[in-house]
N, C-alpha and C positions, 0 to 999 in steps of 0.2 A: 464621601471620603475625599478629603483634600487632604493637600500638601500644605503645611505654615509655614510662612517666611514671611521676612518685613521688605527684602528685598526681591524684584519680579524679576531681575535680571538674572540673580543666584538660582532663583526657582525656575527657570527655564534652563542654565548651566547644567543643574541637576537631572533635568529631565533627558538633554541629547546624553550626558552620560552615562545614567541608566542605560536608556533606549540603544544606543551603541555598544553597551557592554554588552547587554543580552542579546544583539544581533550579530557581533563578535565572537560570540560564545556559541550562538550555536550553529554560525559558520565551522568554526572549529570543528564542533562535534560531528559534525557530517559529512569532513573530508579528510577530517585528520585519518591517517593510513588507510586511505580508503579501499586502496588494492587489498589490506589484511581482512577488512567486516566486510565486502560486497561478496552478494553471492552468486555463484554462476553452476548449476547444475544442470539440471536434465531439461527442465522448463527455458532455462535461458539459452540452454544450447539449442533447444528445436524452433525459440522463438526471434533467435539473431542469426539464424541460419536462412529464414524466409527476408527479412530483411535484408542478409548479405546477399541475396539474391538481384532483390530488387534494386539494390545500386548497382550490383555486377553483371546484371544481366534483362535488367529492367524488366522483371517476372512480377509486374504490381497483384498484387490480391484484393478480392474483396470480403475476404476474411480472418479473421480474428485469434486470437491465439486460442488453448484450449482450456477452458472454465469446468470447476468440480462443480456439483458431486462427482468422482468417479465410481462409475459403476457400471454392472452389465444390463442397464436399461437401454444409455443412450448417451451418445457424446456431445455434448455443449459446446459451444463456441461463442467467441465474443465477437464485438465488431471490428474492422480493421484500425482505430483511430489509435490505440498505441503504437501498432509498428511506425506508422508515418509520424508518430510525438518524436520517436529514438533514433529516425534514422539519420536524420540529419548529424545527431550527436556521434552515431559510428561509421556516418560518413567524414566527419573534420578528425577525428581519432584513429583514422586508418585502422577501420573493421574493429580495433579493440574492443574489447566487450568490457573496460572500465569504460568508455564514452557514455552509454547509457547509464550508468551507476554516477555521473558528475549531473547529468542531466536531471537524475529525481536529484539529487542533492538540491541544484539549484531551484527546482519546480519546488521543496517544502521550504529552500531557506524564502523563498516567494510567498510561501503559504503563510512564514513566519510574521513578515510584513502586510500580510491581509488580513491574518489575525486579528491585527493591533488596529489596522483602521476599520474594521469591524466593530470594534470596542469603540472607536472612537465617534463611529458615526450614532451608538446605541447610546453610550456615556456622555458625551460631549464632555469627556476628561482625559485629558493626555496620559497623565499619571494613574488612574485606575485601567487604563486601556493597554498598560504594561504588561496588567498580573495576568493575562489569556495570551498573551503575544508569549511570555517565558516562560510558562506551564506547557505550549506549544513547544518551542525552542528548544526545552529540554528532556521534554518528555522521551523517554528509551525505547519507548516502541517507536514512536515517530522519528528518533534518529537510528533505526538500527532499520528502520521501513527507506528511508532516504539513503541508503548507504548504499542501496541494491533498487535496479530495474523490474518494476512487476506492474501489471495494469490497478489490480488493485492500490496500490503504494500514490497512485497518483489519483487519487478519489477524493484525499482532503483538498488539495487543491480546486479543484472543478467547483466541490460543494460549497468552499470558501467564498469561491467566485457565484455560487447563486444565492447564498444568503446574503451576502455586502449587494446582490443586485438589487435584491427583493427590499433590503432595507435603503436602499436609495429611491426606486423603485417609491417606496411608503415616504419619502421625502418631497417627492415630487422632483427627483433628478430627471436630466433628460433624456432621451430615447433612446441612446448606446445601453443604457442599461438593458434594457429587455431585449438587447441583442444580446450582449454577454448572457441574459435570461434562458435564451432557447437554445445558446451556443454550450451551456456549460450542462445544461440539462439533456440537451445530445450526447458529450461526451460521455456524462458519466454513465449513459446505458450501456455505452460500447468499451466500459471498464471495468463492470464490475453488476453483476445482477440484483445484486443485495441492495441498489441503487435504487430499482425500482418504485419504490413504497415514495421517492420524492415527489411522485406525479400527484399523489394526494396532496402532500405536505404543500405545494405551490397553490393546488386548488384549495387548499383550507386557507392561506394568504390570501389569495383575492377575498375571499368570503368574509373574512376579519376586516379586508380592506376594501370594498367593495366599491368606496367613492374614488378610491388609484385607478380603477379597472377602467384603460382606455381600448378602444376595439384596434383603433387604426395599427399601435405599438403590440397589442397583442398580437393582429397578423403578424407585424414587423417579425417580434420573437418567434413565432409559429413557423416563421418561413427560415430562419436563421437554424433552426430546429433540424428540420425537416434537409438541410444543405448538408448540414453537419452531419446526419444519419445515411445519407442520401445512398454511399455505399452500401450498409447493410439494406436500404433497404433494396438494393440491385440486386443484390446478393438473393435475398427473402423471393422476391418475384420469380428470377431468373428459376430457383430453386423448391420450387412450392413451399414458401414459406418450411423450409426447415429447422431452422432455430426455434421458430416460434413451437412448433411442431415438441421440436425435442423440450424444449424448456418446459411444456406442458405437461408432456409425459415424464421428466423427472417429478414436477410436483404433486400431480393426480396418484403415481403408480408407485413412489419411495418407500411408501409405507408409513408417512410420517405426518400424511394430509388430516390434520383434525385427532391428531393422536396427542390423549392426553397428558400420556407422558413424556412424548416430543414437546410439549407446550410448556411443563412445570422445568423441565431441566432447561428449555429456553431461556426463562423467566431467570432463574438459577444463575445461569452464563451471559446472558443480558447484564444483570445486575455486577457479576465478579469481573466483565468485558470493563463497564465503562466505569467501573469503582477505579481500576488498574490504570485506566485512561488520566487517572486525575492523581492516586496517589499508586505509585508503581510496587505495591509493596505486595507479598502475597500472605495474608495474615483471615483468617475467618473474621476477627474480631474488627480487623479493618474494613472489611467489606460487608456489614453486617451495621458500622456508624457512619459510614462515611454515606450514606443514601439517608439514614435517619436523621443525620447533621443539616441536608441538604432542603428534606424533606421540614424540616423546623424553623430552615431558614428561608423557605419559601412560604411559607404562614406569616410570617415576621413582613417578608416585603410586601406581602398583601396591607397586613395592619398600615404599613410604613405611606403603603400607595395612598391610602384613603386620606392619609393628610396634605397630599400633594396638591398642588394647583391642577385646575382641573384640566388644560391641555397637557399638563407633561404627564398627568397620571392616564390619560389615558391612552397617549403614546407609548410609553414603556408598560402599561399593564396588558397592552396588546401583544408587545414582545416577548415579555416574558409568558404570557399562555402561549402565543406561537411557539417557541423552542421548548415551553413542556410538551407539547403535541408533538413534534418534530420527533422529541426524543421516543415518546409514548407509540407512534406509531411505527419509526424504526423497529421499536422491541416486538410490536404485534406482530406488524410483517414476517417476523424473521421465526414466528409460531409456524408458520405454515411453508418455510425456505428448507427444500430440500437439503439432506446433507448433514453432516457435523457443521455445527456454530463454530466459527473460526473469530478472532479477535479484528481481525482488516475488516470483519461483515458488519462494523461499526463506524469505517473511514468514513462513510458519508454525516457522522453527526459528530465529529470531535469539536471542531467548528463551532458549533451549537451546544454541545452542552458546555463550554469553555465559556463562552458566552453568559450561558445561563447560571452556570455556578459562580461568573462571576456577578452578576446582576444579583443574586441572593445576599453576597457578600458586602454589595453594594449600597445596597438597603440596612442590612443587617449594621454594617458601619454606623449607621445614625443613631445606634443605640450604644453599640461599645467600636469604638471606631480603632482602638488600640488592639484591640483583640482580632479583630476583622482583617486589618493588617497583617499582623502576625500570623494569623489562620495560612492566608495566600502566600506568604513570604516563606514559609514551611515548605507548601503545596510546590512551591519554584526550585526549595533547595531541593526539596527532595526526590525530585525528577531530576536534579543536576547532579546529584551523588551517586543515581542507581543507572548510571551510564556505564558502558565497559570501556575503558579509554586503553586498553590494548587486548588482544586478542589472537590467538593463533590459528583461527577458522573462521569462514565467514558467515554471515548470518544463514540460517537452518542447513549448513554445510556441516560435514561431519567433523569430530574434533581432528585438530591438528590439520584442517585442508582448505583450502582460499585458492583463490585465482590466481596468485603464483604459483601453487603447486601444479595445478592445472597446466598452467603454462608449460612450467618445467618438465613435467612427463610427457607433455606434446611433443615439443623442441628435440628433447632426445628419438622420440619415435620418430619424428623425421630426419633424424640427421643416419638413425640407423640403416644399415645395407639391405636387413630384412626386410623392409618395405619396398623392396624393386621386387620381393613376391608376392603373393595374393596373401593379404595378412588382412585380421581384423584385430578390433583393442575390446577392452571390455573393463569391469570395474565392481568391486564388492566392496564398495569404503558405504553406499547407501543404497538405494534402490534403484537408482538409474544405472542397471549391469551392462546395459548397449552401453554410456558412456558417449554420451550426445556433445557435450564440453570438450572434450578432447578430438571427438570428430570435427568438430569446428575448426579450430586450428589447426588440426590434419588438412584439410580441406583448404585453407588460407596457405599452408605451403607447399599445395600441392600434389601430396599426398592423399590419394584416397582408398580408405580400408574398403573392404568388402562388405555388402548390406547387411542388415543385421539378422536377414533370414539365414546369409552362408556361412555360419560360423565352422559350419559339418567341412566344407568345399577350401575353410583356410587353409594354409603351409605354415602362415607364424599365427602369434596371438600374442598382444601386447597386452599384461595386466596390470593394471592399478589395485594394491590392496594394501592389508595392513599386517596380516598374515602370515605366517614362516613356513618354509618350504613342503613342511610334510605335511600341513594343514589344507596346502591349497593344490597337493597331489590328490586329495580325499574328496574337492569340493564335488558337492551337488548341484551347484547352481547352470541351470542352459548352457549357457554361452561358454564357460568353458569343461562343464561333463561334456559335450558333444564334441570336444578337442581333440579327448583323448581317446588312447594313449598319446602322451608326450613327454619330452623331456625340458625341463629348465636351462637353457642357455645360458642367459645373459641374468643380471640381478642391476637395479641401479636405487640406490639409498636416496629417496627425493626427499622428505622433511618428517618431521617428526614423528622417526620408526612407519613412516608411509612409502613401499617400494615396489620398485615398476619390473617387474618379469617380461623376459622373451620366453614364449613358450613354444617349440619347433617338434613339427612331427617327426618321429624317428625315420633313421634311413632304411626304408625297405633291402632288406637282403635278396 
């Protein structure tokens, strides 16, 4: 796949403008209003709350936020290496909880740029090493993942940084690399479990590559590794290994270990996960050719390799079987991964199949090179169309509610008089009815409700709902059945038909 021109100079113009559009563009896409798509709910408020600690009261941890499945087996945990990624961000942001939502921004528009040199150390083409950099850039999962702080959201990253290692690494780069090797394969355990299955995927690397395998740089990475984890594994010791413990017993006792119909609907969600990953559409018929397209065009580049000179064929036919393995045993792994299959239990191979499907296309060029173009140039717009470029809620936040409103119904509960009494808040807009987001900034001004066991022992009750007044005299839900009787005080209209109640126990006669 080349670019023609008679002029080198024009042909290089073209390239930084390209290259700067689409890294323009999807700066854009991953800040523009970013207080309206970042999400801050229940998860964010328990896990910026350990951190507001740790700068405010230097309360460090050696553990991790809280990782599904959820269930009444056993609670999971991750490592602590996200809090210590974001804190820094909500320490220069003064405690805001957008600080960490700038920081994934900036960690994917990084991942955007590793993308591309990924491409270019596979390709040695500047210009083919675009079409995975802006399939990235603008892909809507990845900007709506980048808009909001989550451990998982920061996986493409890490795994970016061990394939660009692995493939310099195969270059005969020099020995930083296999620090960043063990540095990024630390991380991503302590972000995301689904991470796991890469321990193979590096050992099936050495085995392809088996004349790179130096011992001296493997310690080197092994030890980079081991520093990186070094918390959890204080943690694990100190603790008789209970993560390990717990982890095991979600996957042995879920129900789902070797269950064949866990395994077909994988397969199922596998295929509809990483179809979505390349063309964002949600169509049976699309996901049903877009694997057989792919699946056609990886025949075609085998044909294509065998005419290649014999070092370059079997340099890239290396590549390309390593990233179908990558990808192949991501999907196995996730046969036997406790839990619903979520779309993020993919972040570790975006990277790689981006790659790969460009590498098909790549090859597949040398037959119809116009078509092959086209194909990718589709694949870019159409990830840059099915973006929400505004929005009035933030990502898996409820409609009509973001971090402004959040804010807004904090500010009022602390500026009110009924907080000089024992009042707690709560919230029916989604499942977090404590209302963990609003305790945070309770908390930031000072104000602090009562635990979320004394809802019984409150005087006020500050609600967040979406509901009218007779509706929410009737409610069932805990935290405020165990209110009443009460009566409705105060009413404040915070945004879109979403309004904040005081709810005050009557005056004993």
């Amino acid at each position: 796949m080349a670019i023609k021109g008679k002029n080198p100079i024009n042909k290089k113009k073209l390239f930084y403008l390209i290259f700067f559009s689409v890294l323009i563009f999807s700066i854009f896409l991953r800040v523009h209003d970013i207080y309206n798509f970042t999400t801050f709910s229940g998860e964010e408020g328990y896990d910026l709350e350990i951190v507001k600690k740790i700068i405010t009261a230097g309360d460090f941890t050696l553990l991790g936020p809280k990782s599904g499945p959820y269930n009444n087996l056993v609670q999971l945990y991750l490592g602590p290496l996200y809090y210590y990624l974001i804190l820094p961000a909500l320490f220069l942001f003064h405690l805001d909880p957008i600080g960490p939502a700038y920081f994934s921004a900036f960690l994917s528009i990084c991942t955007v740029v590793l993308v591309f040199l990924i491409g270019k150390t596979v390709f040695k083409n500047s210009f083919v090493s675009l079409f995975p950099m802006a399939i990235f850039g603008f892909s809507p999962i990845m900007v709506d993942q980048a808009r909001s702080s989550s451990p998982a959201y920061y996986v493409p990253f890490f795994s970016g940084l061990l394939l660009y290692s692995l493939l310099k690494i195969q270059k005969n780069s020099k020995y930083f690399f296999w620090i960043f090797l063990g540095g990024a394969l630390g991380s991503l355990i302590q972000l995301h479990y689904s991470t796991l299955f890469l321990f193979p995927v590096v050992g099936l690397f050495f085995l392809l590559n088996r004349e790179k395998f130096k011992l001296k740089y493997f310690l080197l990475a092994l030890l980079t590794f081991f520093i990186v984890i070094s918390p959890l594994l204080l943690f694990e010791v100190r603790n008789k290994f209970f993560i390990t413990k717990s982890f095991f017993t979600q996957l042995v006792f879920s129900g789902h270990f070797f269950a064949l119909s866990k395994i077909l609907f994988s397969l199922k969600n596998s295929i509809s996960s990483l179809t979505y990953l390349l063309v964002p559409l949600k169509n049976n018929v699309i996901e049903f050719t877009i694997p057989v397209l792919l699946l056609v065009f990886f025949f075609i580049s085998k044909i294509s390799l065998k005419k290649e000179k014999e070092t370059r064929k079997s340099s890239i036919d290396k590549i390309i079987l390593f990233l179908a393995c990558w990808l192949v045993i991501n999907i196995i792994f996730l046969f036997f991964f406790p839990g619903e299959i979520q779309t993020h239990y993919y972040n570790a191979s975006v990277c790689s199949i981006l790659i790969f499907e460009t590498a098909l296309f790549f090859y597949f060029s040398k037959y119809q090179e116009k078509i092959a173009i086209g194909i990718m140039i589709l694949f870019a717009a159409v990830n840059l169309f099915s973006n929400r470029f505004s929005a009035d809620n933030g990502n898996s936040m409820a409609k009509g509610w973001n971090l402004k409103g959040v804010k807004k119904a904090s500010e009022i509960i602390a500026k009110d008089p009924g907080t000089d009494k024992k009042f707690n808040v709560a919230a029916t807009l989604d499942g977090d009815t404590r209302a963990r987001p609003y305790r945070y900034f309770l908390d930031l001004a000072h104000k602090i409700p009562q635990d979320v066991e004394n809802y019984p022992d409150s005087q006020v009750l500050y609600l967040i709902a979406r509901d009218e007044e007779n509706r929410i005299r009737s409610y069932t839900v805990w935290e405020v059945a165990v209110f009443a009787p009460f009566k409705i005080d105060k009413k404040w209209e915070i945004q879109n038909g979403i309004k904040l109640y005081k709810l005050v126990k009557p005056e004993k006669k």
